[in-house]
C-alpha positions as CSV (number, residue, x, y, z in Angstrom):
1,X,15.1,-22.9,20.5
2,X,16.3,-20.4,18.0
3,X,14.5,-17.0,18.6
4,X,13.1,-15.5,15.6
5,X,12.0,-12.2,16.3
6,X,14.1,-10.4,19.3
7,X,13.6,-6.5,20.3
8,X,15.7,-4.3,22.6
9,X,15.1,-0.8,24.0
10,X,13.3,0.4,21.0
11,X,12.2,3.9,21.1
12,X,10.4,5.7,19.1
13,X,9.3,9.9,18.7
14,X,6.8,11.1,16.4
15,X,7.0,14.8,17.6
16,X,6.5,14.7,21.1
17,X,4.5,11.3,21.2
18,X,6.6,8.7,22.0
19,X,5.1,5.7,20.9
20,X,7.8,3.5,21.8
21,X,10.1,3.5,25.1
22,X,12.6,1.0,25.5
23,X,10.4,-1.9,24.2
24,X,11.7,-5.5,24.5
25,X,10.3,-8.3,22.9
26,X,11.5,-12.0,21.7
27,X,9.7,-14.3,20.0
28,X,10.5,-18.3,19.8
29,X,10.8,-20.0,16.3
30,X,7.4,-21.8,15.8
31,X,5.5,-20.0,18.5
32,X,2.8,-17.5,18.6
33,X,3.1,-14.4,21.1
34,X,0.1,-12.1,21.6
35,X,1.0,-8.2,21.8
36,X,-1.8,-7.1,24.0
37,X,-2.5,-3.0,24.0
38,X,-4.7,-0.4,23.9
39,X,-5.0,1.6,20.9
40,X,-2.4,4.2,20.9
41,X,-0.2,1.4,23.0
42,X,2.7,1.1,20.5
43,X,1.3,-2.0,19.0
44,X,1.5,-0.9,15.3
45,X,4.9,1.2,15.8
46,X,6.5,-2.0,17.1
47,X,5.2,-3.5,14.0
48,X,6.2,-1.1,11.7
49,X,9.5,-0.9,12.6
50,X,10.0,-4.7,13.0
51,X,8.7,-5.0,9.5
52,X,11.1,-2.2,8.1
53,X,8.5,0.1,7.6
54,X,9.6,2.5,10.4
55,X,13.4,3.0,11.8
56,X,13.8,3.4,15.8
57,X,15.5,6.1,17.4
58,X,17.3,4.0,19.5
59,X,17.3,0.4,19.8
60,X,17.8,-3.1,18.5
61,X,15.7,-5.5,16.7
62,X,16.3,-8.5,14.2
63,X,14.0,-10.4,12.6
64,X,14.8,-14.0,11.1
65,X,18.4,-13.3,12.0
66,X,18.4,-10.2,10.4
67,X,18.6,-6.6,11.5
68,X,15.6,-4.7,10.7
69,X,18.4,-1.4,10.3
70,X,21.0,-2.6,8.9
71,X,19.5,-5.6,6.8
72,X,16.0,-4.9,5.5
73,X,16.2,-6.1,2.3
74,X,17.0,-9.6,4.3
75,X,14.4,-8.9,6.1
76,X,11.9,-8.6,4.0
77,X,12.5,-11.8,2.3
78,X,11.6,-14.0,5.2
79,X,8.2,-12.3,6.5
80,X,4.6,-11.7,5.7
81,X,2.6,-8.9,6.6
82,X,-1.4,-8.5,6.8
83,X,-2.0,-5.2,8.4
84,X,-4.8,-3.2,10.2
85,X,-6.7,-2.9,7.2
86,X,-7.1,-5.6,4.4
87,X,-4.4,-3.7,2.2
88,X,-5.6,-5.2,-1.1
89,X,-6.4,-3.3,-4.8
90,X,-9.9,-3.5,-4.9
91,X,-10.1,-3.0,-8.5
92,X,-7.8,-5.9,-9.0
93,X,-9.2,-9.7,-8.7
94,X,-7.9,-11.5,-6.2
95,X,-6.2,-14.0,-8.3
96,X,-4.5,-10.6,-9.8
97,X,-3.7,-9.1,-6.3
98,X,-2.1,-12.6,-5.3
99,X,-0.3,-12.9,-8.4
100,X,1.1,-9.4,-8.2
101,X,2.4,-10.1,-4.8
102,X,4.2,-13.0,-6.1
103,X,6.1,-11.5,-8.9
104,X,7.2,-8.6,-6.6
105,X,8.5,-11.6,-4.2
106,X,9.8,-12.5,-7.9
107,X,8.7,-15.8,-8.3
108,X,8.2,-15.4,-11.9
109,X,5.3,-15.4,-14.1
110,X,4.3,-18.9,-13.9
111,X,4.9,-20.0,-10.6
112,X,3.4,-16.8,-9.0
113,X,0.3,-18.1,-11.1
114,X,0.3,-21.1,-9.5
115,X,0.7,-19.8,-5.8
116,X,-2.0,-17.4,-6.7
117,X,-4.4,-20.1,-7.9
118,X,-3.3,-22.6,-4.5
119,X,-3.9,-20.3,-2.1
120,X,-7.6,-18.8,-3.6
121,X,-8.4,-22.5,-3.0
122,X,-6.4,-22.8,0.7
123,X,-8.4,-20.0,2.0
124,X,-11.7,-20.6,0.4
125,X,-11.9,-17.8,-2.5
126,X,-11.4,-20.2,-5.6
127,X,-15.0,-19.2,-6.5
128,X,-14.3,-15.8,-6.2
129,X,-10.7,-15.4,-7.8
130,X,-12.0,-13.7,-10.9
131,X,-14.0,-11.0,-8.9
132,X,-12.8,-7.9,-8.2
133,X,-11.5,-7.0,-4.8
134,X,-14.2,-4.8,-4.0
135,X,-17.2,-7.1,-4.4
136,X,-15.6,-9.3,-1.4
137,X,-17.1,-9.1,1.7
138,X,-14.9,-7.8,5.0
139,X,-14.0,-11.9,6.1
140,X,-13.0,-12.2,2.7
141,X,-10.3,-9.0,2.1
142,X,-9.0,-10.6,5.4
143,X,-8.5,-13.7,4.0
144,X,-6.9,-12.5,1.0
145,X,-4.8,-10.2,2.6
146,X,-3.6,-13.0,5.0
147,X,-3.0,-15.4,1.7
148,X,-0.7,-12.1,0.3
149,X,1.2,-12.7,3.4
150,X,1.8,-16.1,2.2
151,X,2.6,-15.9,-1.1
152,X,6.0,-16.8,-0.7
153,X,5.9,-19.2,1.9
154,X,7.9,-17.2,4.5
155,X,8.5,-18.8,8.1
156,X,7.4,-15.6,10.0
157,X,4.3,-13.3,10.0
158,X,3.2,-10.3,11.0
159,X,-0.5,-9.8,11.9
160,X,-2.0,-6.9,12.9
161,X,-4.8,-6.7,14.2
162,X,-5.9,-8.9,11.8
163,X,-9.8,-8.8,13.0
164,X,-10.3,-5.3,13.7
165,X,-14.0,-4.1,11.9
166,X,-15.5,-8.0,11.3
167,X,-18.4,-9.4,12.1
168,X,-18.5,-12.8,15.2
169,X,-18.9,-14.8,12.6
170,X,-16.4,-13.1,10.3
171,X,-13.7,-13.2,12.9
172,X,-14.3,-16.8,14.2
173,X,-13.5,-17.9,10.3
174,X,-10.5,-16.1,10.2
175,X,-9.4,-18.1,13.5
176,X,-9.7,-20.9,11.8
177,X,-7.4,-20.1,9.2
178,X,-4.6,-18.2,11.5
179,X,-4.8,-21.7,13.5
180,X,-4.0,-23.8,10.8
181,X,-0.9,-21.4,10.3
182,X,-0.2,-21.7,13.9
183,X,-0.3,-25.8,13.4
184,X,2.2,-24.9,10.2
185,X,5.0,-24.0,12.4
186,X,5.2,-20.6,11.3
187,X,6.3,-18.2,13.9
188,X,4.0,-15.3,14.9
189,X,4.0,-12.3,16.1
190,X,0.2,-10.8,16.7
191,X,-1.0,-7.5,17.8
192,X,-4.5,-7.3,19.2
193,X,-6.5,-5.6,21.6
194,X,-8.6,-8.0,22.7
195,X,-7.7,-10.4,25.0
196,X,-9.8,-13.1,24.2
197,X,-8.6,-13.2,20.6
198,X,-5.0,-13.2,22.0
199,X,-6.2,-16.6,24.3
200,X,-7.6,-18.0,21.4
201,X,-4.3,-18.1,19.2
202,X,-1.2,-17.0,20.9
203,X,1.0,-19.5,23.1
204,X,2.2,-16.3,25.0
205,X,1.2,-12.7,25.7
206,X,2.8,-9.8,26.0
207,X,0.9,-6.5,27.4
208,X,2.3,-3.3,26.2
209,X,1.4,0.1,27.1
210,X,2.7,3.8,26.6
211,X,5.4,2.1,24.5
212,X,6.8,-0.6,27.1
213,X,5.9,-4.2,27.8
214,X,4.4,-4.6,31.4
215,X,3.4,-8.2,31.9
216,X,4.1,-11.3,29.6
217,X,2.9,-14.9,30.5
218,X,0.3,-16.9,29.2
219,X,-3.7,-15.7,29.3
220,X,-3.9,-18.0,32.6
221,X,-1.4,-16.4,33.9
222,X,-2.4,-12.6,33.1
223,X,-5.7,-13.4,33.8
224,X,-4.9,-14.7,37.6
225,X,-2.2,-11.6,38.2
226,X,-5.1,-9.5,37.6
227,X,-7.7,-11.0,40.3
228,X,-8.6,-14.5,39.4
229,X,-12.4,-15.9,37.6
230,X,-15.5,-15.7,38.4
231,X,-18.3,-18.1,37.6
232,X,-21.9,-16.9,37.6
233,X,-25.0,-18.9,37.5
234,X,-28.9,-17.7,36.8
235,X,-30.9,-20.6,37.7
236,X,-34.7,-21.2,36.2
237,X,-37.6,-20.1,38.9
238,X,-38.5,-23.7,39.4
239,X,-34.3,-24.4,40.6
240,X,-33.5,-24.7,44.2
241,X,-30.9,-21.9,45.0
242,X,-29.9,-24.2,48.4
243,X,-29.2,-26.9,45.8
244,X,-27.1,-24.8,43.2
245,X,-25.3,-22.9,46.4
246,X,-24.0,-26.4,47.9
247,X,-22.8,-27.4,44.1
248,X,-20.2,-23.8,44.0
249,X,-19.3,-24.2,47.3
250,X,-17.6,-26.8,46.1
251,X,-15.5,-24.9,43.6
252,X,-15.3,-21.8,45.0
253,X,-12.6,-20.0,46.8
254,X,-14.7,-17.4,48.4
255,X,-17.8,-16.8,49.1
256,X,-20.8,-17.4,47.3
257,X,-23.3,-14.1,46.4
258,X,-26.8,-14.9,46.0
259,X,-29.4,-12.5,44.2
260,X,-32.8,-13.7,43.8
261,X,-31.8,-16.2,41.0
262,X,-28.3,-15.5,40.5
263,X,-25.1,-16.5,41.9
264,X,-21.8,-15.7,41.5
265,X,-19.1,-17.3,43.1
266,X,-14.8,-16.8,42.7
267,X,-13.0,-19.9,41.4
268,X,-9.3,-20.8,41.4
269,X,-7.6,-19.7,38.3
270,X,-5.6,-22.6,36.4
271,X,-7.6,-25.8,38.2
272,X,-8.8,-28.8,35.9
273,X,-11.7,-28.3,36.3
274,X,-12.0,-24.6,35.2
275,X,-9.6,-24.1,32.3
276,X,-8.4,-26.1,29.4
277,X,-5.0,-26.9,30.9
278,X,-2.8,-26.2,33.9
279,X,-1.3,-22.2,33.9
280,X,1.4,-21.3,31.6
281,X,2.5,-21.7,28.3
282,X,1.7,-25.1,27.0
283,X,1.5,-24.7,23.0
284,X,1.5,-27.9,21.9
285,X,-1.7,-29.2,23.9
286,X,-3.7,-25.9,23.5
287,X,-3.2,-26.1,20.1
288,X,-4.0,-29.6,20.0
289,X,-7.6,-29.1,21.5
290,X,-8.2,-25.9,19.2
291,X,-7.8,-27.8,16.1
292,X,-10.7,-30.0,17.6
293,X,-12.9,-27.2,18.2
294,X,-14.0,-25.4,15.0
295,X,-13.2,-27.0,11.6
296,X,-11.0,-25.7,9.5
297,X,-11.3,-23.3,6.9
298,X,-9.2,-24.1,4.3
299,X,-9.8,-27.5,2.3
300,X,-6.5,-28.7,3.0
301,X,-3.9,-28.2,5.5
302,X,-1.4,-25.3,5.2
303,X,1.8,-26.7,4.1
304,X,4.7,-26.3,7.1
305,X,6.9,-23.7,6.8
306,X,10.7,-24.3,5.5
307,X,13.1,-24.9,8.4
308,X,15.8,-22.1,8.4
309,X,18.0,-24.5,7.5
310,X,15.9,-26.4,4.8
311,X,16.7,-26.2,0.8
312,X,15.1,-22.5,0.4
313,X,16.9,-20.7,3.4
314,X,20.2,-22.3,1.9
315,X,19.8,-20.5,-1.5
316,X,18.8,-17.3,0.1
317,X,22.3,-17.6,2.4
318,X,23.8,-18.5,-1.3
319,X,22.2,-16.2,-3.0
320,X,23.8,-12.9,-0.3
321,X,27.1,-14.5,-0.4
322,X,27.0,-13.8,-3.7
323,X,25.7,-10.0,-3.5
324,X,28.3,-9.3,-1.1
325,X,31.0,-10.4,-3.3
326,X,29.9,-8.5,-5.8
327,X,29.4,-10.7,-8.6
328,X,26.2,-10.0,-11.0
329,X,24.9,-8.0,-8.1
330,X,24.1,-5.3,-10.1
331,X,22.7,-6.7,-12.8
332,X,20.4,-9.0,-10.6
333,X,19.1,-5.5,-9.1
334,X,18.4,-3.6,-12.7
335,X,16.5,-6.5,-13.3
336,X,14.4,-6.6,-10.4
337,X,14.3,-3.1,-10.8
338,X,12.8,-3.2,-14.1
339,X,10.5,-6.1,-13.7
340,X,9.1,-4.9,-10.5
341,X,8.7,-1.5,-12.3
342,X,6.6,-3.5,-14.9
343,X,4.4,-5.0,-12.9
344,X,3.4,-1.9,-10.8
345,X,2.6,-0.5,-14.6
346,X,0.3,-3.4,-15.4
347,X,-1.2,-3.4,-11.9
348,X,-2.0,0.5,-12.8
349,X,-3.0,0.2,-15.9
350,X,-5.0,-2.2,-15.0
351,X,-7.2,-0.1,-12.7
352,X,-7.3,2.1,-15.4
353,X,-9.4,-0.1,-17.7
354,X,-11.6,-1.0,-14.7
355,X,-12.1,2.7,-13.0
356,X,-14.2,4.7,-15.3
357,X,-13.8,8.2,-14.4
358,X,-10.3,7.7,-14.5
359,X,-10.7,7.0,-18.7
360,X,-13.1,9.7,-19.1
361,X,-10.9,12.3,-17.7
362,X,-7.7,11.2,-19.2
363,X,-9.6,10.3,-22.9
364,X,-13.5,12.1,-22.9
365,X,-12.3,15.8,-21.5
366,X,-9.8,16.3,-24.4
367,X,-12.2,15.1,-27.0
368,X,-15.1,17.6,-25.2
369,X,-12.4,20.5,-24.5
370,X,-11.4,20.4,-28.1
371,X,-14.8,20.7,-29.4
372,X,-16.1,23.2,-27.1
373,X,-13.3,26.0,-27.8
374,X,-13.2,24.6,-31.8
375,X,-16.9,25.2,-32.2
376,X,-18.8,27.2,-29.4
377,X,-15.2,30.0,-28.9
378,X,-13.9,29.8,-31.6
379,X,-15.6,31.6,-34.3
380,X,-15.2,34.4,-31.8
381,X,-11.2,34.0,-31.4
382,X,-8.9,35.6,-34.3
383,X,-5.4,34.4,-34.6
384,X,-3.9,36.4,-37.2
385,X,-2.1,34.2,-40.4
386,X,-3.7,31.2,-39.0
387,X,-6.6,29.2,-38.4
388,X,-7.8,28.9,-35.0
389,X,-8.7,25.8,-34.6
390,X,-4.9,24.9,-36.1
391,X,-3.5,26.9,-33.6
392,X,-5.8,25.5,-30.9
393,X,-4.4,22.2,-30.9
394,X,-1.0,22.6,-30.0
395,X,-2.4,24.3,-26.7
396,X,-5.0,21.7,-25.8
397,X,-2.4,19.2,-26.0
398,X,0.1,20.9,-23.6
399,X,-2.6,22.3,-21.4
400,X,-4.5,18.4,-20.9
401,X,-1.1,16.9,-20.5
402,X,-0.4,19.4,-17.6
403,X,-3.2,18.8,-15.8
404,X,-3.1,15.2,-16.4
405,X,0.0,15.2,-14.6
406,X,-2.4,15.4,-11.3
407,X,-3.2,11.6,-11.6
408,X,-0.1,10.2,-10.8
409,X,-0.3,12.4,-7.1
410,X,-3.6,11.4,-6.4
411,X,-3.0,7.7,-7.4
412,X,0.0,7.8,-5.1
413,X,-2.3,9.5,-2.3
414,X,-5.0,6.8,-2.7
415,X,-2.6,4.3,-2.6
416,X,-1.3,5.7,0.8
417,X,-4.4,6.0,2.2
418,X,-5.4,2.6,1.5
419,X,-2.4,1.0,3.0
420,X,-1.6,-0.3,-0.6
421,X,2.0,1.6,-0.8
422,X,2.8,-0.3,3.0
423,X,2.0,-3.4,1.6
424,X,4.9,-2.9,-1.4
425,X,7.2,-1.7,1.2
426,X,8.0,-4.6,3.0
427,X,8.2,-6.8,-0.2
428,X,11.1,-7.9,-1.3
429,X,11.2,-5.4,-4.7
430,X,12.5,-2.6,-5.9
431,X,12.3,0.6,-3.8
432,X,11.7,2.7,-6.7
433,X,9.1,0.3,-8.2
434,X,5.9,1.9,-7.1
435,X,6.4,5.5,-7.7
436,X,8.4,5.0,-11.1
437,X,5.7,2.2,-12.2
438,X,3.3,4.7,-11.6
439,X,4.9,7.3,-13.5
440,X,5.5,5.1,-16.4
441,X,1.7,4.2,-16.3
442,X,0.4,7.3,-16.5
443,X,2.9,8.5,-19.8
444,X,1.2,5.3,-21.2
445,X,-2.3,7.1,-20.3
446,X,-1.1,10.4,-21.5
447,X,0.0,8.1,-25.1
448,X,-4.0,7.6,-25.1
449,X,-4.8,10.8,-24.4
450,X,-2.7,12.2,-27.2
451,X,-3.9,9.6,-29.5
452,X,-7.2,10.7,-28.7
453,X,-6.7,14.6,-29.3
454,X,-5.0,14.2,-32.5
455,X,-7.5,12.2,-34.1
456,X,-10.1,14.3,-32.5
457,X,-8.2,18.0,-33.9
458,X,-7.9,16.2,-37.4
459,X,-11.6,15.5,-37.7
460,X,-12.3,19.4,-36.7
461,X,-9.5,20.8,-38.9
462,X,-6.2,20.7,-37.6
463,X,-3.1,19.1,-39.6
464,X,0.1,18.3,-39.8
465,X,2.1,20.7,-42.1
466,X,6.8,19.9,-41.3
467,X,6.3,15.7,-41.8
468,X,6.0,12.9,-39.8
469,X,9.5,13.0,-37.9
470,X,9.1,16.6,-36.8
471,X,5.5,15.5,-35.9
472,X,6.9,12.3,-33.6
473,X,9.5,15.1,-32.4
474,X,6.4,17.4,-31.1
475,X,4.3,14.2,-29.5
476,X,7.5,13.3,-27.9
477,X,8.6,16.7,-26.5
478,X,4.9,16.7,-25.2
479,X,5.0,13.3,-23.3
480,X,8.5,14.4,-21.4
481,X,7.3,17.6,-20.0
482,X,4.5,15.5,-18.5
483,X,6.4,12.5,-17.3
484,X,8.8,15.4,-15.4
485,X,5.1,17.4,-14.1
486,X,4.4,14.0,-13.5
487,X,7.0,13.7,-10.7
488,X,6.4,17.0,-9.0
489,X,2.6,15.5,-8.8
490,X,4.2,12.3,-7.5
491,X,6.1,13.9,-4.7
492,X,3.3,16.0,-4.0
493,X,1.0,13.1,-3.5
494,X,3.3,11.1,-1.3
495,X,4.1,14.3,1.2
496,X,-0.1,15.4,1.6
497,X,-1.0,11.9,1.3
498,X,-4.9,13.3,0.4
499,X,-6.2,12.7,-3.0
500,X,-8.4,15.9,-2.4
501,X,-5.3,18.1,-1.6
502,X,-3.7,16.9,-4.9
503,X,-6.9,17.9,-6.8
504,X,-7.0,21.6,-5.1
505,X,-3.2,21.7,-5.9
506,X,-4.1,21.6,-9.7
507,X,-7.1,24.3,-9.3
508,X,-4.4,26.6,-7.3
509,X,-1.2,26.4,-9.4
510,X,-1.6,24.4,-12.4
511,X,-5.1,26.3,-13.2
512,X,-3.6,29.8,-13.6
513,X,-0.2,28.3,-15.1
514,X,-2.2,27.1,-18.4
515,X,-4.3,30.3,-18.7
516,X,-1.6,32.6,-18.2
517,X,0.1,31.3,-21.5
518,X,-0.7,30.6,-25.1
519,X,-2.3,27.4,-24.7
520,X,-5.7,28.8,-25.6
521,X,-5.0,32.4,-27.2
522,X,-1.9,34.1,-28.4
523,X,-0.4,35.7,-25.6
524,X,0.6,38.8,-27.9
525,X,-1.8,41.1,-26.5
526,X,-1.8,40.4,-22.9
527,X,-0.4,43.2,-20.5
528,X,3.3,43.6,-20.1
529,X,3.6,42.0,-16.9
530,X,1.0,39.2,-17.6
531,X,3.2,38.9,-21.3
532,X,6.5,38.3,-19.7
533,X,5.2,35.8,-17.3
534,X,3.6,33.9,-20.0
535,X,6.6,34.0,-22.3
536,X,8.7,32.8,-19.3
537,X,6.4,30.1,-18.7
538,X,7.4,26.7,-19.5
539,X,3.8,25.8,-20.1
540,X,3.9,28.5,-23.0
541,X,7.5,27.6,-24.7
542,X,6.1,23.1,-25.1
543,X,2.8,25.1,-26.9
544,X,5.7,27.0,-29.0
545,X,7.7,24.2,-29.5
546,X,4.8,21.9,-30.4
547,X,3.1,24.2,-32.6
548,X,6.5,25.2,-34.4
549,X,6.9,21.4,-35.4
550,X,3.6,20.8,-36.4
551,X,4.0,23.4,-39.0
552,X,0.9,25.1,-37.1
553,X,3.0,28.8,-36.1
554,X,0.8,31.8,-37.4
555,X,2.7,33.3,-40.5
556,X,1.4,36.7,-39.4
557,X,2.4,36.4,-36.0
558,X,5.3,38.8,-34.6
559,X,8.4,37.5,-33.8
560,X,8.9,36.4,-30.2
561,X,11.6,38.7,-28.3
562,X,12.0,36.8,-25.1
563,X,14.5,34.4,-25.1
564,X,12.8,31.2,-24.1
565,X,10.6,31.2,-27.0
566,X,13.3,32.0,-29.4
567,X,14.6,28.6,-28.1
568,X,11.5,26.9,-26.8
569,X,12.6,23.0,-27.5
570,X,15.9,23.8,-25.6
571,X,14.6,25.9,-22.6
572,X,11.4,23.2,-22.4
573,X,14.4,20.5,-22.6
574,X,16.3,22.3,-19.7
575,X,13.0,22.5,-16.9
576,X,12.3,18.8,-18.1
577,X,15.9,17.9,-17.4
578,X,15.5,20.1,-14.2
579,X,12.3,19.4,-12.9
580,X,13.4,15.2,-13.0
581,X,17.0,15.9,-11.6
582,X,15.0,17.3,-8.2
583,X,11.9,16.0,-7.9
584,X,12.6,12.0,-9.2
585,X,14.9,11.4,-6.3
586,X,12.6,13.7,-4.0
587,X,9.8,10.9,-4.8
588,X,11.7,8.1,-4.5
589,X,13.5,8.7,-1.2
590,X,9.7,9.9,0.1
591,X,8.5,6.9,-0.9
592,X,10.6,4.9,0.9
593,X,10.1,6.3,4.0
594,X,6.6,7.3,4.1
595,X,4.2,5.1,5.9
596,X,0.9,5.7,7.9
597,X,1.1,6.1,11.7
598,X,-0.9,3.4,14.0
């Protein structure tokens, strides 16, 4: 039998934990084997790195024929993954979250649809599909985590954990429905750290602990190495204890303990009479009396798995062959690229519409920012040859764009946090997808914004005075320097991995950056040193810039002597140009490669 998932040595360091030493593992094609652990065992860092999350530090491991090193993007086209924690958007439906998984797996539109829609009704959430994610109950993230894993009908799967935090009843559901994958013929790997779960569903076990496998055999077999069964009886007053005694001596191996009405007696481990079948792996029957026990979930049987060599593993050998040569490979990737970068933009954008405070700081505060310094400061604020409120504008735009730029890192964070950005990792997509689609989402939120503050500054005064094109020049001058803040936020995010560190970031650098400029007041009469930094800053020179295409420049004011607002378009040009060069590739490499520890 062809294995499907086969370890060697692995090792793994975080620091000087080390998680994983010399691990070996194999799984069979079509079976199920139980990885047995503590927490803090290994069980999730053997996970991580067999699903491409994580690379070893020494080691082998292929999954699917594939090396997890070498080969990941091979990799991740034949498993599914449902992790410690239901990693699902909770502000997405779950027909949305299901159909987003399939277009990254790129299915295309309409047949991601239709996976979407068949497997809400496989696992029982039909009636739910058009609900968002967080109005589901735990059972039900699980389940719809479990049907991401399934989205492209891959033959192995990665659980982990798949039950930690449910209810009894919760977790005896979601049995039901990993049985019927079991009966599918998918192949299995499941971490767990309870050994009756691991009875329940895995044809094998294997304990780890400290990062090594110690014992493997089936839960008849563990059970037995580790002192045999017991059976214990408590007998109504009204029983005979002489009558219930003469009954286990029959059974038991040993002695039988008597206390009052009690008894306890030890039993021979793998007899007919006392477990389900004889010691030892024997899948087929075990799994045989399980689907008798509780009834399925799902309304219909799971549909078996594809054969490695059926129909679909064919085109995917096909489909290599023709990478490796070369032909159309790079065009194939630019657009997977760009639709995978799409849909991460409509998946944000998305939460967007359905997050409220997310729309009232990216479209209220401008609109409440503008009228408070318009009306309360600024019949109290001169700007010599100029109205205030004209000069205002230019400012407020540059100054709510910069610290808009904070969304994208705390999105990112969140993301992190919620196991979202693991789940996107070991999909078949784009690398870059999830931190460039969530770039590209929020410029479309800063669009809004913009749209927002213009119409707002033209009903308290402000207009336009050099045209239309140098107008469209300013907006788009404006919307650059945030997409590049945007991926210094980005980087940021990924590397604290806290949504309130992002936030304190923004009260700690990007709060005295905007004041110590001309956003807000001309920066003419601030002391030397406090002048020079301003004129230096780039946060000053996009005000300049803007203002200066705008037609919206103070005729009285002085004429600037520091160089980067004599040029401000082209030194704001050169820190955009700058700021993406480093920090783009920073964010993508960190995204990549960063994943939560387990």
């Amino acid at each position: 039998m062809r294995t499907m998932v086969e370890a060697r040595g692995l090792v793994k360091t975080y620091g000087t934990v080390r998680a994983l030493d010399g691990l070996d593992l194999s799984v069979a094609e079509g079976s199920v084997v139980g990885l047995l652990g503590p927490n803090g065992a290994g069980k999730t860092t053997a996970v991580s790195i067999l699903t491409t999350l994580a690379t070893p530090d020494a080691g082998t491991a292929t999954v699917a024929g594939a090396d997890v090193v070498s080969e990941p993007a091979r990799v991740r086209e034949r498993i599914g993954v449902a992790g410690q924690y239901a990693a699902v958007d909770e502000h997405l439906t779950g027909f949305e979250n299901l159909e987003m998984i399939g277009r990254l797996h790129h299915l295309g539109r309409r047949r991601a649809a239709g996976r979407a829609r068949e497997l809400l009704e496989l696992f029982d959430l039909d009636a739910a599909a058009d609900r968002p994610a967080k109005t589901y109950s735990g059972g039900m993230r699980r389940r719809l985590d479990l049907a991401g894993a399934l989205v492209a009908d891959v033959p192995v799967l990665f659980l982990d954990e798949p039950t930690t935090g449910l209810d009894p009843r919760s977790r005896t559901e979601l049995w039901a429905v990993i049985r019927e994958l079991v009966d599918s013929g998918r192949t299995l790997l499941l971490t767990t750290q309870y050994l009756e779960e691991a009875d329940q569903l895995a044809d094998d076990i294997v304990v780890i602990d400290h990062g090594r496998a110690i014992a493997r055999g089936s839960a008849d077999e563990l059970k037995s190495a580790v002192g045999g069964e017991r059976i214990e009886l408590t007998l109504a007053p009204e029983t005979g204890v002489d009558a219930a005694r003469g009954v286990l001596t029959g059974f038991s191996t040993g002695d039988v303990h008597v206390d009052e009405h009690s008894l306890a007696a030890p039993i021979a481990g793998g007899g007919p009479n006392t477990h389900r079948g004889a010691a030892g792996p024997r899948p087929r029957r075990r799994r045989a009396a399980r689907r008798r026990a509780p009834p399925p979930l799902s309304r219909r049987r799971i549909p078996r798995t594809h054969r490695p060599s059926g129909r679909r593993h064919r085109h995917v050998r096909r489909r290599h062959r023709h990478q490796r040569s070369g032909a159309g490979c790079l065009m194939q990737q630019l657009n997977f690229a760009l639709a995978d970068g799409l849909t991460i933009v409509r998946r944000n954008i998305i939460r967007i519409r359905r997050v409220p405070e997310l729309a009232v700081g990216a479209l209220v505060q401008p609109l409440v920012m503008i009228l408070m310094f318009a009306y309360v400061f600024g019949g109290s604020i001169a700007v010599p040859g100029a109205s205030y409120r004209e000069f205002l504008i230019g400012g407020i735009f540059a100054l709510i764009l910069t610290f808009g730029s904070t969304f994208t890192g705390a999105g990112l964070a969140q993301d992190m946090q919620a196991g979202v950005i693991d789940r996107f990792r070991v999909l078949p997509m784009s690398r870059s997808a999830v931190v460039v689609g969530r770039v590209l989402s929020d410029v479309v939120l800063d669009g809004a914004s913009l749209l927002v503050m213009a119409i707002t500054g033209l009903v308290v005064g402000w207009r336009i005075h050099d045209g239309i094109a140098n107008a469209a020049l300013a907006f788009g001058l404006l919307l650059l320097f945030a997409f590049a803040l945007s991926w210094i936020m980005a980087y940021i995010g990924l590397v604290v991995r806290s949504v309130e560190v992002v936030n304190n970031a923004s009260l700690i650098v990007i709060f005295p950056m905007t004041f110590i400029a001309n956003t807000l007041v001309p920066s003419d009469n601030l002391p030397t040193v406090l002048r020079t930094i301003a004129e230096w800053n780039p946060i000053s020179t996009v005000t300049h810039a803007a203002r200066d295409l705008f037609g919206n420049m103070p005729v009285a004011a002085p004429e600037p002597s520091a160089w980067p607002m004599q040029h401000a378009e082209l030194y704001t040009l050169g820190w955009i140009v700058a700021i993406i060069a480093v920090f783009a590739p920073l964010a993508i490499h960190r995204s990549r490669s960063a994943h939560r520890r387990g």
